[in-house]
N, C-alpha and C positions, 0 to 999 in steps of 0.2 A: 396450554401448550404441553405436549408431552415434555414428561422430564428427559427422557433418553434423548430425545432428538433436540434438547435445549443443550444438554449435559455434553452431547457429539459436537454439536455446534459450539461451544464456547471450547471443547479442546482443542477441536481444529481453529478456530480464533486467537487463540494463544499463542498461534506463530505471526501473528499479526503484532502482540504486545512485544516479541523478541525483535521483531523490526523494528516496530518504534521505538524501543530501546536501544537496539545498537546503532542507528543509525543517526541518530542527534546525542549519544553518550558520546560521541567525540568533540562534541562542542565545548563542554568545560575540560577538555586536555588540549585541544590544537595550538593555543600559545604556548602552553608549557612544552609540548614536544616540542616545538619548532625553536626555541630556545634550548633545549635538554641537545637536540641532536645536530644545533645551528644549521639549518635548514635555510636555502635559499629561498624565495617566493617560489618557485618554478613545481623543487621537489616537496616543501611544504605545499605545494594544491594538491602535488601527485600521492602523497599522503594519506589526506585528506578524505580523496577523492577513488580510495582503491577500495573500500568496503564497494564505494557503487561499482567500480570495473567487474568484481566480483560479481553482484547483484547484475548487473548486464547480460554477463557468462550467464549463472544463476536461472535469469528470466527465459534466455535463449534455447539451451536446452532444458529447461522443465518440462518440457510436453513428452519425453522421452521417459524419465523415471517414474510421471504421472499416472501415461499409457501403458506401458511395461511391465513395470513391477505394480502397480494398481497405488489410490489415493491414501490409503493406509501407510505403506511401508513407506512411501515416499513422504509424508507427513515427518514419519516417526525419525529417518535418518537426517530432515532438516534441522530438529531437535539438537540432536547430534552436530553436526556441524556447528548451531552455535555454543553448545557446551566448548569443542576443542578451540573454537576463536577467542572467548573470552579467558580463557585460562592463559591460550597464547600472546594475546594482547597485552594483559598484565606483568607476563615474566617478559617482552622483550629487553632485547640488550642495545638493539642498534636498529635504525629505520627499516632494513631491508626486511627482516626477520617481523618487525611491526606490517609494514604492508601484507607480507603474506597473510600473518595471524588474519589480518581486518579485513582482505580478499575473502578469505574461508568463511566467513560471515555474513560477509555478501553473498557467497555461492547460497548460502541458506535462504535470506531476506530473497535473491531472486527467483528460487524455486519455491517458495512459501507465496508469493503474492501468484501461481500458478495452481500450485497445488488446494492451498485453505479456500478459498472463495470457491473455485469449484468444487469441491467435495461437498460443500455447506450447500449451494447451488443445487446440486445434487440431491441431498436426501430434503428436502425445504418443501414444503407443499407451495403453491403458485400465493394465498395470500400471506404467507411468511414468510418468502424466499427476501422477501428486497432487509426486514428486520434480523433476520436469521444471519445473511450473508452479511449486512450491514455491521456484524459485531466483529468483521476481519478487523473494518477500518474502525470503531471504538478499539480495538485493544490496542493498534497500533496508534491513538494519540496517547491513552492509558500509558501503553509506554514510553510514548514521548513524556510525558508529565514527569512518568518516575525518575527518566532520566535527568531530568533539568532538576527536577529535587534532589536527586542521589549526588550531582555534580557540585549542588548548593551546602549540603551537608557535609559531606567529603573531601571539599577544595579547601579548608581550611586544618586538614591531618597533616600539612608536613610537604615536605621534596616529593615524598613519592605518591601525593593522592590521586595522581591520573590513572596509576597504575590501580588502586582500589577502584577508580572509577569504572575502568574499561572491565574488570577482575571480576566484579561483583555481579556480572550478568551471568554467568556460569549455575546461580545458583538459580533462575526461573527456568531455564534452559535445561536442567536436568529434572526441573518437578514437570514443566513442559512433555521432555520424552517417554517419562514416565507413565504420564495420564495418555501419552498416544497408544501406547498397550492394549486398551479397553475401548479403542474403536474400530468399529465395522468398516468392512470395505463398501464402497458405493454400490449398491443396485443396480444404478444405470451403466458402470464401469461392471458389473456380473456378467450384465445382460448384453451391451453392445461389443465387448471382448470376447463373447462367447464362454465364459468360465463357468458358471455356477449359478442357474437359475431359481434352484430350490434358495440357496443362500439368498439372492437378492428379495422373491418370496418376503422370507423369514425379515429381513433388515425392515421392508418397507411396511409390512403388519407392525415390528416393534417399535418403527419412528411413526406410525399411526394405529393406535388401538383399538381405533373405533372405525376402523375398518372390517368390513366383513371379506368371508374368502373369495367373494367374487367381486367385491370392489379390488382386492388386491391382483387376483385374475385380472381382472380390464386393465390396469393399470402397467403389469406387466406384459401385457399384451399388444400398449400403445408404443411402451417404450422398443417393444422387441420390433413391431412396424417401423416405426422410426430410425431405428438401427439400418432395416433392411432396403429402406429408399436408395433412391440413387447417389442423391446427394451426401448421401452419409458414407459413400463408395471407399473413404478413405483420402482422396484427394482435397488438397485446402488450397491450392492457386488456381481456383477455377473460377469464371464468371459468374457465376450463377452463385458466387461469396462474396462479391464483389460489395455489394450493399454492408454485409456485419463487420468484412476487413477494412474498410474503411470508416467505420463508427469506431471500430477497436482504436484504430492507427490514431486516429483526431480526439480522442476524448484523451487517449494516453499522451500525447505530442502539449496540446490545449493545457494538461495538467501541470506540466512543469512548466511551460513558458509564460506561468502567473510566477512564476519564482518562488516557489514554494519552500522546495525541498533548497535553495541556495539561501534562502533567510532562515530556515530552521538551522542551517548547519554555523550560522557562521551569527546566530540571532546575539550573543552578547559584543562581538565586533563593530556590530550596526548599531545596539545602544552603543557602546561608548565612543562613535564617529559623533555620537550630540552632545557630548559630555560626562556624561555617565560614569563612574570610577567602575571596578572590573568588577568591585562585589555586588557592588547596586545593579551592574547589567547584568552579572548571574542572578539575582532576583525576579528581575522584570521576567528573565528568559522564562524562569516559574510560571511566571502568569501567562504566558504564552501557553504553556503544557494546561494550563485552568482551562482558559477559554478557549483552547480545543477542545477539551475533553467538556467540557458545560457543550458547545454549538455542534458536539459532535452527539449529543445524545438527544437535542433538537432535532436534526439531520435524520437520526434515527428513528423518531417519531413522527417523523413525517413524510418517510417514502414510502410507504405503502399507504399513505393517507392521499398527500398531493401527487406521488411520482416519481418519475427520475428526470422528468423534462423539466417542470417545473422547479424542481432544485436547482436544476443548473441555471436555468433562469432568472433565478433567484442571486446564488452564486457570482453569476458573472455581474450582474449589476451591482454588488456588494463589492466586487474585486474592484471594478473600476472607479468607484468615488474614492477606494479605503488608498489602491496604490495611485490614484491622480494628484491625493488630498499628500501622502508620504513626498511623493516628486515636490510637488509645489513648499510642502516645508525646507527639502534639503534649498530646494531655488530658492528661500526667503531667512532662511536660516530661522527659522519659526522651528527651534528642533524641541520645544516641548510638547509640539502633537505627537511627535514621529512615535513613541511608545502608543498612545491610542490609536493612529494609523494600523501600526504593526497586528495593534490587538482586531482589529476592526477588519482586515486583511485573512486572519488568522477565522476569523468568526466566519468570513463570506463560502473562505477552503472549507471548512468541515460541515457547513450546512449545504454546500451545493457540490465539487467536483469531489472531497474526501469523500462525503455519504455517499456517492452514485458511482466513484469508479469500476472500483471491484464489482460490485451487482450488476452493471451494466455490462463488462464485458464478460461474466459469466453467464448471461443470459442469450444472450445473443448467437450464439454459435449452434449448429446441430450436435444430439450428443458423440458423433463418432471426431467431429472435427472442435469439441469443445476446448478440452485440450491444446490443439494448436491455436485456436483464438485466444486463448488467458496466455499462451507465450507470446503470440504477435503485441496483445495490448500490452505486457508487463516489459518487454523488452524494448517495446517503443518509451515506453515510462521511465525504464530505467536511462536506455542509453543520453535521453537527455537529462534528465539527472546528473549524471555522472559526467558530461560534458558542462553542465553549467555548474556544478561543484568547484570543478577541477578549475575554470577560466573567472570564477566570480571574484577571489581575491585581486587577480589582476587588472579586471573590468573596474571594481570601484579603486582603483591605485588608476588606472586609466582614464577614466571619465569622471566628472562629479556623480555624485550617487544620485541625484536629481534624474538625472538621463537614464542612469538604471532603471530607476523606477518608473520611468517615464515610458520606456520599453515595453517593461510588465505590464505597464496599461494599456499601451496599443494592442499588446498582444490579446487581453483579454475583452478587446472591441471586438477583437475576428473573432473570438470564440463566440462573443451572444450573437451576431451574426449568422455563425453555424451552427447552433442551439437552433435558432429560429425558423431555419431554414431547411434543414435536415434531420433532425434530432425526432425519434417516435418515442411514443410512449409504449416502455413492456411492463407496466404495470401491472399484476396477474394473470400475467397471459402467460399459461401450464408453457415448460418449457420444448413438449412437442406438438404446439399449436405456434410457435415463435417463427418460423419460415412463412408461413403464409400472414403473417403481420410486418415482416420485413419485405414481404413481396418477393421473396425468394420459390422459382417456379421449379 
């Protein structure tokens, strides 16, 4: 593999490690704040639960600063963004002044899952793109890892360690911005905005060397055709999307309602519902951060092997023994599985829906309406997210946790359902050959 285009791709992946980082760093502070600021249930979820408001925002308009200002700059001022959250996170004084900071973090986390996967998507030849793209979501467990280590290490400084906890992310976030400096803007974002065709040229020879001047000609040639279809006209609520906006909509919707992102945020709460004392369940939460980043690097080696169908496949039937097997211990009070549940749950996420999200919906879209495809899928991602964030403390104070999980399982029946029944494979298939594989006329 070229260096440059391994070196591009792992910078732009690195907004992937600041997600996973800030967005489960709040796991080892959420009792301390909600104690520090006596916080009801209501405004401790809304708490909580505003990095994702942010990220919502974030996901929503990203396709704006993406297409605009080009995949580059908008990279680089994500950077940005989480430098000034984390500094602001740590000096809060009082909740209100907290939400903001951990809003502004989110505004990054949701124009990052918009931004990185497409860019990487982008410069990625067809049998590298799913490993390439793939390493948005390895750095985002990466940083979930750090995070549940840094929380492990840290929570025993004293009164103020949530404040080092939340604090201490400022410092990848500015080697992050840094390293965005020394990347190219996208070729395909050259070519179909019209800017700079010599430039894209140049990018796509240096992310392939062993190209000649007229492989690069053809190349630039397909993408400029491609541009210039009809469907590439600029419009994204037309019929003839009908097929990628709703693969985007159900893979992102599907994603969260295995309860993913509501057990990472609240994963040491749920050990100690079985017993667990606070430090032993910030340990376990460790091992959660392991065995993603171990079944995330499985994931990775194997979708450009078996696919993106076959993952989810895979995925969904791992989801539903791991949370059937969770429900039936809270129902039996059998709570010494519930940690290998958790871990088992955790393994099924990052070898089938973490591996495939990102890749799948930057694949999917033409490149003038790419863009608004990685906002429709990341904002459907997020807004649930952020609503089962926000309502999960209440739901297990509401129902036995058995039902919760009992939930997560049904839900992810419908998903192999619609794996099965809808789901193609874009397994190497160049991404302006991707419409006539989606049937798109």
């Amino acid at each position: 593999m070229p260096s440059r285009l391994f070196l591009w791709s792992l910078t732009s992946a690195l907004a992937g490690f600041l997600f996973g980082f800030d967005t489960v760093v709040i796991s080892g502070a959420e009792k301390t704040i909600q104690q520090l600021w006596s916080l009801s249930p209501g405004l401790h979820g809304l708490a909580m639960s505003m990095a994702l408001w942010g990220t919502v925002i974030g996901s929503l308009v990203g396709a704006w600063p993406t297409d605009h200002f080009g995949r580059k700059k908008t990279l680089l001022w994500i950077g940005i963004l989480y430098l000034v959250s984390a500094v602001w996170s740590g000096l809060a004084t009082d909740v209100y002044s907290f939400m903001v900071a951990r809003w502004i973090g989110g505004l990054g986390v949701g124009i990052s899952t918009v931004a990185a996967p497409l860019f990487i998507s982008e410069i990625s030849p067809p049998d590298r793109r799913g490993r390439l793209a793939g390493m948005f979501q390895f750095n985002i467990v990466f940083g979930i890892l750090v995070a549940f280590a840094s929380n492990a290490l840290l929570g025993g400084i004293g009164d103020n360690a949530w404040r080092w906890m939340l604090g201490v992310e400022a410092i990848p976030a500015l080697i992050y911005s840094l390293m965005c400096i020394g990347l190219p803007e996208s070729p395909r974002w050259l070519i179909s905005h019209g800017k700079n065709e010599a430039e894209a040229s140049r990018v796509i020879g240096l992310a392939n060397p062993r190209f000649s001047e007229s492989e690069i000609d053809g190349q630039i040639r397909q993408i400029r055709t491609d541009a210039e279809k009809s469907v590439g006209s600029g419009k994204f609520w037309q019929m003839r999307l009908r097929t990628p906006i709703l693969l985007a909509f159900l893979i992102a919707f599907f994603n969260q309602l295995s309860g993913i992102n509501a057990i990472l945020y609240f994963a040491p709460r749920i050990f100690e519902l079985t017993g667990l004392g606070q430090e032993a369940a910030l340990l376990q939460s460790v091992g959660i951060g392991v065995t993603n980043l171990v079944f995330t690097f499985v994931g990775l080696w194997l979708i450009d092997r078996l696919g993106r169908r076959t993952l989810l496949l895979i995925g969904s039937f791992g989801y539903i023994v791991s949370l059937g097997m969770c429900a039936w211990a809270f129902q039996t009070e059998a709570f010494k599985i519930v940690p290998a549940c958790i871990f088992a749950f955790i393994a099924a996420h990052a070898v089938g829906q973490g591996a495939v999200i990102w890749v799948f919906i930057s694949e999917i879209f033409p490149n003038k309406q790419r863009a608004k495809g990685q906002t429709l899928g990341s904002f459907t991602h997020w807004i649930f997210a952020a609503l089962l964030t926000t309502f999960f403390p209440s739901m297990v104070t509401a129902f036995p946790a058995s039902q919760v999980f009992f939930f997560f399982c049904f839900m992810m029946v419908l998903q192999l359902v619609w794996v099965i029944f809808m789901v193609p494979e874009t397994k190497g298939v160049p991404l302006e050959e991707m419409e006539a594989k989606l049937g798109i006329e």
